[in-house]
Biopython code that builds the backbone (N, CA, C, O; Angstrom):
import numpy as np
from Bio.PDB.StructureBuilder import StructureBuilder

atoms = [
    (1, "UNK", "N", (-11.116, 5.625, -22.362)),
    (1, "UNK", "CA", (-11.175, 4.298, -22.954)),
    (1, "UNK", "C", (-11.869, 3.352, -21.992)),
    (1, "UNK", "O", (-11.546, 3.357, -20.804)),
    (2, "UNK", "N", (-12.672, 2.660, -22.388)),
    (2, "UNK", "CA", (-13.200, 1.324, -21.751)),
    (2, "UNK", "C", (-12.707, 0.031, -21.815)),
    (2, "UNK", "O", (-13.133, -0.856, -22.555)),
    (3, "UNK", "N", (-11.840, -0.047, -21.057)),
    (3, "UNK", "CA", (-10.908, -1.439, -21.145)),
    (3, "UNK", "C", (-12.018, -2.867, -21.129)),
    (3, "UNK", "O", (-11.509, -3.983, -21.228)),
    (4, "UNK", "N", (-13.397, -2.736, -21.010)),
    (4, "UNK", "CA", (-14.458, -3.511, -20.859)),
    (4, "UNK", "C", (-14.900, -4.007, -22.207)),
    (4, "UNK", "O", (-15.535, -4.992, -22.583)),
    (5, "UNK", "N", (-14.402, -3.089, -22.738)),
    (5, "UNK", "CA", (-15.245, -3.755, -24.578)),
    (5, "UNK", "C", (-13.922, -4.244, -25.269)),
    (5, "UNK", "O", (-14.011, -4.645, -26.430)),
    (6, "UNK", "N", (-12.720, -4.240, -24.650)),
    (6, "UNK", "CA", (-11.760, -4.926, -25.160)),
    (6, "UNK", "C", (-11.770, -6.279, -25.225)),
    (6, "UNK", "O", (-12.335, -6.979, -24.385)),
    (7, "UNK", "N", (-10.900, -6.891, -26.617)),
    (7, "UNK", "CA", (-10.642, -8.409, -26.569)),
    (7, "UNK", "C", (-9.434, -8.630, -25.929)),
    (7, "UNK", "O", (-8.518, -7.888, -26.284)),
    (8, "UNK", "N", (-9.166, -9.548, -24.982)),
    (8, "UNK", "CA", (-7.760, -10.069, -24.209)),
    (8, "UNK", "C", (-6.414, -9.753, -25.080)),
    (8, "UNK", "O", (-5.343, -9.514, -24.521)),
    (9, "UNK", "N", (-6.556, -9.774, -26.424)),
    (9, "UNK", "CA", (-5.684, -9.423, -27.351)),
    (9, "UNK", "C", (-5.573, -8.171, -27.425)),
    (9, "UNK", "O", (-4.442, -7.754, -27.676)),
    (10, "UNK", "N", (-6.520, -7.310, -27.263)),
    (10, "UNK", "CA", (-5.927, -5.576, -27.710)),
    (10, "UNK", "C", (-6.209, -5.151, -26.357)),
    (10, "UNK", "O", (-6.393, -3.937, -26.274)),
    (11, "UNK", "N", (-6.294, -5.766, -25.323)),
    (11, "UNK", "CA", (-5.902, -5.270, -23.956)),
    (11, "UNK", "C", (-4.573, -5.273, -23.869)),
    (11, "UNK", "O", (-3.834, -4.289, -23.840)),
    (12, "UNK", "N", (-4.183, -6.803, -23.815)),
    (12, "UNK", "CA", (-2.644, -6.855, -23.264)),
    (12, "UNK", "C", (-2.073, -6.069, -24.617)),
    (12, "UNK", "O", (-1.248, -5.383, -24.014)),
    (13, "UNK", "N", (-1.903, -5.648, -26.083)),
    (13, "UNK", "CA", (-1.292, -4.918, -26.597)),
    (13, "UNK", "C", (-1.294, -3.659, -25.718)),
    (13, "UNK", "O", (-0.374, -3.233, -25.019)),
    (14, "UNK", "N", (-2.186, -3.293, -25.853)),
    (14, "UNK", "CA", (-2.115, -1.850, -25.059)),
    (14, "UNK", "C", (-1.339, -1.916, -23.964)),
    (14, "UNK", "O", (-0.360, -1.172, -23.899)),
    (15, "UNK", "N", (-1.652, -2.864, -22.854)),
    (15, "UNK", "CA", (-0.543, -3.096, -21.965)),
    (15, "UNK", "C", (1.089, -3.343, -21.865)),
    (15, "UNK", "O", (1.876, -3.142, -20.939)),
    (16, "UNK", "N", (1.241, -3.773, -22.977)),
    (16, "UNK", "CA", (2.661, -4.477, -23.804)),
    (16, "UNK", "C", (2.966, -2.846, -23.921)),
    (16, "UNK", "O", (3.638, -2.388, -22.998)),
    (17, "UNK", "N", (2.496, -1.821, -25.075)),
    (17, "UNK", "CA", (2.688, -0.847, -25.458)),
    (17, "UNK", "C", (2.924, 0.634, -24.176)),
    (17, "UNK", "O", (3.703, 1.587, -24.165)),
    (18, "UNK", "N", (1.856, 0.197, -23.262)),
    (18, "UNK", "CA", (2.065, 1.200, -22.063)),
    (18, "UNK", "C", (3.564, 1.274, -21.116)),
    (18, "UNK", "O", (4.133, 2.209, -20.552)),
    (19, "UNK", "N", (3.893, -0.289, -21.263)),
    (19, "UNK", "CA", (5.012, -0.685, -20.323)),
    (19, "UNK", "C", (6.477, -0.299, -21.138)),
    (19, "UNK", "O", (7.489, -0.028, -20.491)),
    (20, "UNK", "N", (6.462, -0.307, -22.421)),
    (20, "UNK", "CA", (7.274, -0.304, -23.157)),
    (20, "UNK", "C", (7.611, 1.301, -23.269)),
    (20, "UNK", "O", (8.741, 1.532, -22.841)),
    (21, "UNK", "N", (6.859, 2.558, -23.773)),
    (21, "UNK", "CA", (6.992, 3.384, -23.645)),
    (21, "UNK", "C", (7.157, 3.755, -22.208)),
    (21, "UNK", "O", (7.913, 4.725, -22.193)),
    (22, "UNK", "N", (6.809, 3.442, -21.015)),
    (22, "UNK", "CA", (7.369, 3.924, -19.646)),
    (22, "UNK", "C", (8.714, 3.303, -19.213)),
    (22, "UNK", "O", (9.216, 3.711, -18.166)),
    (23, "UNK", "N", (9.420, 2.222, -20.031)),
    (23, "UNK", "CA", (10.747, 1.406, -19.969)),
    (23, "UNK", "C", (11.606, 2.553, -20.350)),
    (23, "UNK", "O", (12.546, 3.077, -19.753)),
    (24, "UNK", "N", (11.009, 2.834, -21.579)),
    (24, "UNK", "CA", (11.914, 3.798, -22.653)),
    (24, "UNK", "C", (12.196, 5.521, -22.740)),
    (24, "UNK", "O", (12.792, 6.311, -23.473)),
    (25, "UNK", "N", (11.167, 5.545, -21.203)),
    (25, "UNK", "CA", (11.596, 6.959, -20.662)),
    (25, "UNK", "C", (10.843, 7.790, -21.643)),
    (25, "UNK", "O", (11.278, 8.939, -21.559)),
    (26, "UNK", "N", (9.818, 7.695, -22.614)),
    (26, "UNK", "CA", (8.928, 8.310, -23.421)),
    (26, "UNK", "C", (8.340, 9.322, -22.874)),
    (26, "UNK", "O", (8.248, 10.204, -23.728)),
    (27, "UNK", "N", (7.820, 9.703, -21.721)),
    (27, "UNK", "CA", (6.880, 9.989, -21.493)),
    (27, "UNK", "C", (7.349, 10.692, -19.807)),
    (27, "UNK", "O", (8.044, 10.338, -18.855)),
    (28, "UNK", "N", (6.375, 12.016, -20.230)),
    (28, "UNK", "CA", (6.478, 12.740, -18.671)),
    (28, "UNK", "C", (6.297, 12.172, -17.230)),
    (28, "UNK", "O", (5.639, 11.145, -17.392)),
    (29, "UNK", "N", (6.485, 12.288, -16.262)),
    (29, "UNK", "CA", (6.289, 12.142, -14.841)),
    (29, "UNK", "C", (4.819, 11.932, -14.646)),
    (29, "UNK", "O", (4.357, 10.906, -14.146)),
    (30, "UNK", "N", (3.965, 13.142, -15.140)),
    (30, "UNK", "CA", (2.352, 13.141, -15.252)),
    (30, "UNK", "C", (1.918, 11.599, -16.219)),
    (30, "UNK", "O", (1.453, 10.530, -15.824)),
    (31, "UNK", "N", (2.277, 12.027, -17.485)),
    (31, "UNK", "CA", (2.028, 11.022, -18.242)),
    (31, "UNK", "C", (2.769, 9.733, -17.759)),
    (31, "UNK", "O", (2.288, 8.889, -18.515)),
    (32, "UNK", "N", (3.494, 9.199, -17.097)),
    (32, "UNK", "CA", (3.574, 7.803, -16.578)),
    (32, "UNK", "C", (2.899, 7.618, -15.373)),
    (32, "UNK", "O", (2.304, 6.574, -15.102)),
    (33, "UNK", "N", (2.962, 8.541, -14.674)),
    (33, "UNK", "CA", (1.573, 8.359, -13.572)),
    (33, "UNK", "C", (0.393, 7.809, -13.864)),
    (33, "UNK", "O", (0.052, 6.694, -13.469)),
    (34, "UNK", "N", (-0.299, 8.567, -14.576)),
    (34, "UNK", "CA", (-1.068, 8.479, -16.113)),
    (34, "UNK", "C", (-1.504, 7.183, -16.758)),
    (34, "UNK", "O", (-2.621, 6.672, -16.832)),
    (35, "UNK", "N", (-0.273, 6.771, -17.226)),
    (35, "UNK", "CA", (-0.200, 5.368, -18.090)),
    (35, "UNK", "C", (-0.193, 4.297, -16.790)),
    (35, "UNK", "O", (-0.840, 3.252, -16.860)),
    (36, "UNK", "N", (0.585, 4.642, -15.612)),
    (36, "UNK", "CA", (0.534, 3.500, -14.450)),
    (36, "UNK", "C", (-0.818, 2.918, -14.012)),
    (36, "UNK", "O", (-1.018, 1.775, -13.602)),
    (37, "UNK", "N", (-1.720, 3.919, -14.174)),
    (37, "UNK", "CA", (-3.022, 4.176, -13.704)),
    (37, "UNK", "C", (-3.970, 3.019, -14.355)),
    (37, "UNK", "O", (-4.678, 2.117, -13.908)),
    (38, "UNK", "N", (-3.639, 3.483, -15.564)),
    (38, "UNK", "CA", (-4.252, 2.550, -17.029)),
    (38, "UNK", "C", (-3.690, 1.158, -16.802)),
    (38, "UNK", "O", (-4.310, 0.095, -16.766)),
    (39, "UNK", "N", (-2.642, 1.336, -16.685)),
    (39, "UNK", "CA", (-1.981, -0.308, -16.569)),
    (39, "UNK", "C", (-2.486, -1.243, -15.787)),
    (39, "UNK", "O", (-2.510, -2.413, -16.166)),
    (40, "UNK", "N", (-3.015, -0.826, -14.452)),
    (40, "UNK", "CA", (-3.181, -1.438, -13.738)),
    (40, "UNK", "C", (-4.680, -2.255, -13.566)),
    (40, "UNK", "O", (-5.001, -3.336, -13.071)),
    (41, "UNK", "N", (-5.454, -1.092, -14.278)),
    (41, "UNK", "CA", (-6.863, -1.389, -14.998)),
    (41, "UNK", "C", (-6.525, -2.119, -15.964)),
    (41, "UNK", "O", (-7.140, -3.182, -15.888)),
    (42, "UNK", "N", (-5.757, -2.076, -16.962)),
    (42, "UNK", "CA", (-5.832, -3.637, -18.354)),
    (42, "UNK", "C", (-4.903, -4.623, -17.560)),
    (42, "UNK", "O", (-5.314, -5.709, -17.969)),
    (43, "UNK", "N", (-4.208, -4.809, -16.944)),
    (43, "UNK", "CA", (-4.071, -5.707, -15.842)),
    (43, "UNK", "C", (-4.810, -6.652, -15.117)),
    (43, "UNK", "O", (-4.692, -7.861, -14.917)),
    (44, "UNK", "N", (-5.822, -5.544, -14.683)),
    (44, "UNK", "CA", (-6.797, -6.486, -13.860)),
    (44, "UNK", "C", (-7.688, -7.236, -14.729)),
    (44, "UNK", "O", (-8.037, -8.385, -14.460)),
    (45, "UNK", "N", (-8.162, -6.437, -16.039)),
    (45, "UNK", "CA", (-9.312, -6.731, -17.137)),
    (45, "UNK", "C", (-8.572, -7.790, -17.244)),
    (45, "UNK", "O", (-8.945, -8.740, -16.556)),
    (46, "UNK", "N", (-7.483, -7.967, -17.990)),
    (46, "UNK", "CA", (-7.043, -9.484, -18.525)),
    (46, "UNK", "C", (-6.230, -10.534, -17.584)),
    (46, "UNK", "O", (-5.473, -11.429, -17.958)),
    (47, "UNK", "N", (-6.551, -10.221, -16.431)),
    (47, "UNK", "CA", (-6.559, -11.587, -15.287)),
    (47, "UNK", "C", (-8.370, -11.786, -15.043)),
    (47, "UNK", "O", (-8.854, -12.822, -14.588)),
    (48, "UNK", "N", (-9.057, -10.764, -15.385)),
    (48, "UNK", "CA", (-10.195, -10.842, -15.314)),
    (48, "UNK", "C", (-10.713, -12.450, -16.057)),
    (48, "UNK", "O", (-11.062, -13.548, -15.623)),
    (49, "UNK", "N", (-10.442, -11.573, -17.915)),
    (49, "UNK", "CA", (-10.669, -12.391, -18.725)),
    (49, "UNK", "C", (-9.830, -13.680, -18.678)),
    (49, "UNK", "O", (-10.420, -14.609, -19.230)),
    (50, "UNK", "N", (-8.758, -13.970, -18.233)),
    (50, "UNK", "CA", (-8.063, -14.924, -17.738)),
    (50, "UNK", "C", (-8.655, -16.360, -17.778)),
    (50, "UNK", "O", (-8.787, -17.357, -18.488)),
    (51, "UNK", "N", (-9.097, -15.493, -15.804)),
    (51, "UNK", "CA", (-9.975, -16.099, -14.989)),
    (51, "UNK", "C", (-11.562, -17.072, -15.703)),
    (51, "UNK", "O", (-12.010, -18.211, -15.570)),
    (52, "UNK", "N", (-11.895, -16.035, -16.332)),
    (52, "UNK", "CA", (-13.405, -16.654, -17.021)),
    (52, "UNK", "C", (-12.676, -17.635, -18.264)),
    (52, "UNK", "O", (-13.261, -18.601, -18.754)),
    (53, "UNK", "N", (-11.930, -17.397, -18.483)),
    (53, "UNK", "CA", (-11.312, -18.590, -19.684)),
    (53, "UNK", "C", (-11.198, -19.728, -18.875)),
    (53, "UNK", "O", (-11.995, -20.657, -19.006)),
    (54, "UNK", "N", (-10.699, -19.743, -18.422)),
    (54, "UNK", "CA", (-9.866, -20.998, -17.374)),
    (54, "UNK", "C", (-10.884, -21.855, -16.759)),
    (54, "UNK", "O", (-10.912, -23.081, -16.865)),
    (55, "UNK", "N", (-11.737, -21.116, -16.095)),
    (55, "UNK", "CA", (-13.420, -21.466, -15.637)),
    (55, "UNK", "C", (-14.017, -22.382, -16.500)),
    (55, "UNK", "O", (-14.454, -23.468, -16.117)),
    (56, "UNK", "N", (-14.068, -21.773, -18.268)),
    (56, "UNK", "CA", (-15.265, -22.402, -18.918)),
    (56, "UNK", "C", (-14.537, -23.672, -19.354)),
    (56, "UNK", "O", (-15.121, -24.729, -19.592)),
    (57, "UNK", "N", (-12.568, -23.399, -19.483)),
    (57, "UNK", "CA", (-12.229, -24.881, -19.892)),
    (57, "UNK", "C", (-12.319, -26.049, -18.406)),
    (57, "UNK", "O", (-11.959, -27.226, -18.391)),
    (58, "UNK", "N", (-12.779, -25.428, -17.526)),
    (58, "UNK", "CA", (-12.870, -26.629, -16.557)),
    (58, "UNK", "C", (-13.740, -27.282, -16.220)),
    (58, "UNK", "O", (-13.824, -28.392, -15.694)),
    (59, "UNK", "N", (-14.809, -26.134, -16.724)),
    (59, "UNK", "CA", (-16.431, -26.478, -17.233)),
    (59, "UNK", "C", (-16.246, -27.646, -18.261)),
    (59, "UNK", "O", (-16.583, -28.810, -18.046)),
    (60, "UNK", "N", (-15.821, -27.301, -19.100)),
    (60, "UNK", "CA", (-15.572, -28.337, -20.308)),
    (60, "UNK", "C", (-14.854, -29.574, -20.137)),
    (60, "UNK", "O", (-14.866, -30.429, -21.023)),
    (61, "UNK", "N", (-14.314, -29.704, -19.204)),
    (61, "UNK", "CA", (-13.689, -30.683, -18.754)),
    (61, "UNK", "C", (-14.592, -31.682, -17.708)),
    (61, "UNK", "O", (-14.759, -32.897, -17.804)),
    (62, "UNK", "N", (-14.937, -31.062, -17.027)),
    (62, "UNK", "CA", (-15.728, -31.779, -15.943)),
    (62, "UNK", "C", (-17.189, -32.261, -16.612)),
    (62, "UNK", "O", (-17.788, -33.125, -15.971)),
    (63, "UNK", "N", (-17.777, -31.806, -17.774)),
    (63, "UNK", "CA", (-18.842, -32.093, -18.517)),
    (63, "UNK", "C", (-18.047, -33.361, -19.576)),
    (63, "UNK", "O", (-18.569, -34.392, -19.998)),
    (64, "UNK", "N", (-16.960, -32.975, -19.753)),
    (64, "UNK", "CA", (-16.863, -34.424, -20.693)),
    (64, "UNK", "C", (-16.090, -35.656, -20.120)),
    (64, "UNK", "O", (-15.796, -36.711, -20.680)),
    (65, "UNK", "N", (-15.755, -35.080, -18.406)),
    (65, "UNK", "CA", (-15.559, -36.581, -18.044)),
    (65, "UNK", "C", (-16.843, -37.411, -17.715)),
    (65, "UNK", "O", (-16.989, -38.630, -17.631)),
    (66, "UNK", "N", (-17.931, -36.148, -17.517)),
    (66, "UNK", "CA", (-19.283, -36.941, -17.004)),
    (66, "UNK", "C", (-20.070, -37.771, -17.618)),
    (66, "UNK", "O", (-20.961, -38.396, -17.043)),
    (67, "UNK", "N", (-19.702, -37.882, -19.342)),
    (67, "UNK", "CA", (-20.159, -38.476, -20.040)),
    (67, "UNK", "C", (-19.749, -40.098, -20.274)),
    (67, "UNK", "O", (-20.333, -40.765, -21.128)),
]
sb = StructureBuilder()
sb.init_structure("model")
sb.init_model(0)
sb.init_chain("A")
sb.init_seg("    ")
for serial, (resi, resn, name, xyz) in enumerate(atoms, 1):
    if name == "N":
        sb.init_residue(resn, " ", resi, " ")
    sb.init_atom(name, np.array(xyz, "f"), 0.0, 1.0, " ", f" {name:<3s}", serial, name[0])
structure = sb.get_structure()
C-alpha cells in the first residue's frame, strides 16, 4: 500500500482500524509487528498532511491581514 495517495481521512481510518485490531489481540505476534510497522508510516503521513494544512491556513491568514 502507498500511504502517499491517501486522503488524511482514509489514512487515519486505516490507522484507527490497525490500532484497534492490535488492542483486541486480533492478530499474530508477526502480524502486529507487521501492522506496528504500517502504523507508524500512516502516522507520520498524517502529521505530514497535518503539517501542510496548518501551513496553508497561516498562509491564509497572513495574506488577509495584509490586505
Amino acid at each position: 500500500m502507498d500511504e502517499n495517495k491517501l486522503s488524511f481521512e482514509e489514512a487515519y481510518k486505516q490507522l484507527t482500524e490497525l490500532v484497534q485490531k492490535m488492542e483486541n489481540a486480533q492478530m499474530s505476534l508477526a502480524d502486529s509487528v507487521a501492522a506496528y510497522e504500517q502504523g507508524i508510516k500512516l502516522k507520520a503521513y498524517c502529521e505530514q498532511l497535518l503539517k501542510e494544512a496548518e501551513l496553508k491556513i497561516e498562509t491564509l491568514k497572513v495574506s488577509n491581514t495584509g490586505e
